[in-house]
C-alpha positions, 0 to 999 in steps of 0.5 A: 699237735694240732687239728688245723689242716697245713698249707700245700704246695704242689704243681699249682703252687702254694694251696692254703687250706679252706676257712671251713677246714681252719674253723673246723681244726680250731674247733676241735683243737678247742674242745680237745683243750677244755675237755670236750663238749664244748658247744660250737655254736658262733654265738658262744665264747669259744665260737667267738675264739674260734672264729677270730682265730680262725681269721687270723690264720687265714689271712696269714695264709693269705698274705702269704699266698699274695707274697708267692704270686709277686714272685712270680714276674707276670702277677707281681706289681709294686716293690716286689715288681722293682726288685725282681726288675732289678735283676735284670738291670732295669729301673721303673720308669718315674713320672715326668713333667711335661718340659717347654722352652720359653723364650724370656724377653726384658732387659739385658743382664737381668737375671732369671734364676732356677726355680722362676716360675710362670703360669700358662693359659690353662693355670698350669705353673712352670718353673725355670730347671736351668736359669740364665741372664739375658743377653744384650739381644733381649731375650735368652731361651729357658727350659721349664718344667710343669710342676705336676708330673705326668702328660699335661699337654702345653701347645705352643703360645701356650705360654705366651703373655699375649695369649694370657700367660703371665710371670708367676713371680715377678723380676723387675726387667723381666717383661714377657715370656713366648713358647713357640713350640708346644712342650715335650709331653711328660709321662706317669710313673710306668704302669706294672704291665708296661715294666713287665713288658719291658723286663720280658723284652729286656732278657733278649738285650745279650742277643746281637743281630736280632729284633728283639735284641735291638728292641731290648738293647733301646728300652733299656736306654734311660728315658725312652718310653716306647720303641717299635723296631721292623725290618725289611729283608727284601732287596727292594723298598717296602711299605709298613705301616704307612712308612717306606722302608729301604731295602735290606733295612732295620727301622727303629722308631724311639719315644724319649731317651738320648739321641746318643744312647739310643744310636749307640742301642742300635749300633751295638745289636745290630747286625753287620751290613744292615741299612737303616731308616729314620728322620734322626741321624747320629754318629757312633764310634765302634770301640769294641775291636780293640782299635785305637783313636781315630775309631771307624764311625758310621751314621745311625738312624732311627726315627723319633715318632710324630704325635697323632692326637685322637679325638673321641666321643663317648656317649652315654645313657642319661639316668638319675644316677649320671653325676654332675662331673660325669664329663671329667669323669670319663675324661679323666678315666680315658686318659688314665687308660691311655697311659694304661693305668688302668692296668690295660694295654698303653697306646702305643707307636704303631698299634691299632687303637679300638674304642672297645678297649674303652668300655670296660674301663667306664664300667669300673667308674661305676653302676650309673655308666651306661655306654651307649657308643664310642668312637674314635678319630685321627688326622690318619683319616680326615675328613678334611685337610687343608692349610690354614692359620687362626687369629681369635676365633677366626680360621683363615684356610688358605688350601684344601688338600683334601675332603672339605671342611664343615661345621663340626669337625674337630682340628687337629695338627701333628704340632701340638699347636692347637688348642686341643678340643678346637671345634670349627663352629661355621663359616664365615666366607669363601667357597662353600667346604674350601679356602675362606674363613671359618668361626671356631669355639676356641680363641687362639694365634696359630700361625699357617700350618697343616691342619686335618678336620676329623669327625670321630665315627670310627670304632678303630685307629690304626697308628702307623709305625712313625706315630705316638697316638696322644689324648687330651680331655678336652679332645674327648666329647662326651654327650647324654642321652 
């Protein structure tokens, strides 16, 4: 027998005794051991005894009080969270590079082989995932992927040697490499809350005919990374979230994933007579009536979102404390928190941004972070829009749509084409806030394009229902004072 108290279980789950009562049960199972009369005090042996028992015990008690919690779904994280996962037929989501196409110029029948690899403006290294010769046109477009995993932002010309990047390993023959579209953006491995959420909305994934069931059926797509889905059960047209919706329509927006798969999602949960919405169109057999070749085939459609990139200022208090890479810091720290590695809420397609989503997360960087304000931009609400095109650092804006340009605001575009952090510094000539041109922080060749000039001044970004909101550290302007 023994005097230390047992672990309860009950309507809260598992209770394990307090360290008072374990000390206190060791101590009296010690002195029942050697006789009685034993002094207590921690300074002793026997104290000593009873105090490193009494740790042991405790943390046993504890490991398995952490291991009842990560039984449960919305506490458990880790391999814990993947196996519980695993029951429902769904796999955590792994890191991915940022991938680009690359156009490779030289000599025709020279061979570019998987695992080539070349450097971007920015020191990023990319290597070649499929390989091929060039043929006698003189160029053959590649696929490359980032070497480090994860939302690294690759604008186009990013990896254009007349912009400045360069073959890592040279192949004679091989003369220049061009991107003219920015990479697909990669993504960090899926946070805990995120694969909760997604393993939450998967169990409606047997349904047929409602949201959820739709919504479950495509995150379960391999390689899709966020979804939105909404329906218009009005007979007329309707606008929702800065999208207009047919009547009687499903609207289903898709971050990642196969085109393919995803229509096939779709087709599979929902219901009959039901018109849809989107800029991508694919055709989907129905095999599942029992008819035979040729199978009935429909149009599905879905939205693939636009990104809306977000631009931020983040100021904050100046005290001896304030670290010589405070910057980085707090960019590293927001951008962290937009993929919700913090353990916060990821940004997502169609829901509201607030900059106080941020403030808790500069906290935890420690005690010399003193937010003073922070505040938020986006193309959603400009301060400008216009038409323009870049050589250098000169802007040439060819029509203004709306607002007018001036000194400070920052550009940006829904291309991934321009520099992120792109700061408009003057102007040259023209009309005053209009068509003419204007001096920028950063060199670069952008060919003509819409562009919107934002200040961040606001406390919310509403992201509409077609967009995935983005975040470079460069984008985010972080001031002392």
């Amino acid at each position: 027998m023994t005097a230390v108290p047992q672990p309860t279980f009950g309507a809260t789950g598992f209770q394990p005794p307090s360290e008072q009562a374990i000390i206190a049960g060791v101590t009296a199972d010690l002195n029942a051991a050697f006789g009685g009369n034993l002094n207590p005090s921690l300074a002793t042996p026997q104290g000593q005894l009873a105090s490193s028992l009494t740790a042991a015990i405790g943390n046993v008690n504890s490991l398995f009080l952490l291991y009842t919690n990560l039984v449960d779904p919305a506490l458990s994280y880790g391999r814990m969270q993947d196996a519980i996962g695993r029951i429902y037929f769904i796999e955590r989501i792994p890191s991915a590079p940022t991938t680009v196409a690359v156009t490779c110029t030289g000599s025709p029948g020279v061979v570019i082989p998987a695992g080539a690899l070349i450097e971007d403006t920015n020191s990023n290294t990319y290597v070649c995932t499929d390989g091929g010769s060039i043929p006698l046109t003189g160029s053959i477009v590649l696929n490359f992927a980032n070497q480090t995993p994860g939302p690294i932002p690759c604008g186009a010309g990013a990896l254009s040697s007349s912009a400045g990047a360069q073959i890592y390993q040279a192949i004679p023959g091989w003369d220049s490499i061009s991107n003219a579209a920015a990479g697909v953006l990669g993504n960090n491995v899926e946070s805990a809350s995120d694969f909760e959420l997604r393993r939450s909305q998967s169990v409606s994934l047997n349904a047929l005919g409602s949201l959820p069931s739709i919504l479950g059926a495509v995150l379960a797509v391999p390689g899709v990374l966020d979804a939105y889905v909404y329906e218009n059960t009005t007979n007329t047209p309707l606008v929702v979230g800065g999208v207009s919706l047919v009547a009687n329509s499903i609207y289903v927006c898709v971050l990642g994933g196969s085109a393919a798969a995803i229509a096939q999602a779709i087709w599979s949960r929902k219901a009959p007579g039901c018109a849809y919405n989107g800029n991508t169109t694919v055709t989907v057999q129905d095999t599942s009536a029992g008819y035979i070749p040729p199978y009935p085939t429909y149009q599905v459609s879905f939205e693939t979102p636009l990104v809306l990139p977000i631009v931020m200022a983040v100021n904050l208090a100046n005290t001896p404390l304030v670290p010589n890479n405070a910057v980085s810091l707090v960019q590293n720290a927001i951008v962290g928190a937009f993929a919700g590695l913090d353990g916060g809420p990821r940004a997502k397609i169609g829901y509201e941004l607030f900059a106080s989503r941020f403030y808790s997360t500069l906290a935890s960087l420690g005690p010399w972070v003193r937010v003073i304000s922070i505040l938020m931009g986006s193309p959603n609400a400009p301060r400008s829009a216009f038409t323009g095109s870049i050589s250098g650092t000169t802007l040439t804006v060819t029509g203004i749509l709306s607002g007018a340009l001036a000194t400070g605001q920052v550009l940006l575009d829904t291309t991934g084409a321009l520099t992120p952090g792109t700061i408009v510094t003057g102007q040259i000539t023209g009309t005053t806030g209009g068509v003419g041109t204007y001096s920028i922080n950063y060199p670069q060749t952008l060919a003509l394009e819409a562009i919107s000039g934002v200040i961040p001044n606001l406390f919310d970004v509403a992201v509409n229902i077609n967009q995935v909101p983005s975040i470079s550290a460069s984008s985010i302007f972080v001031t002392l004072t």
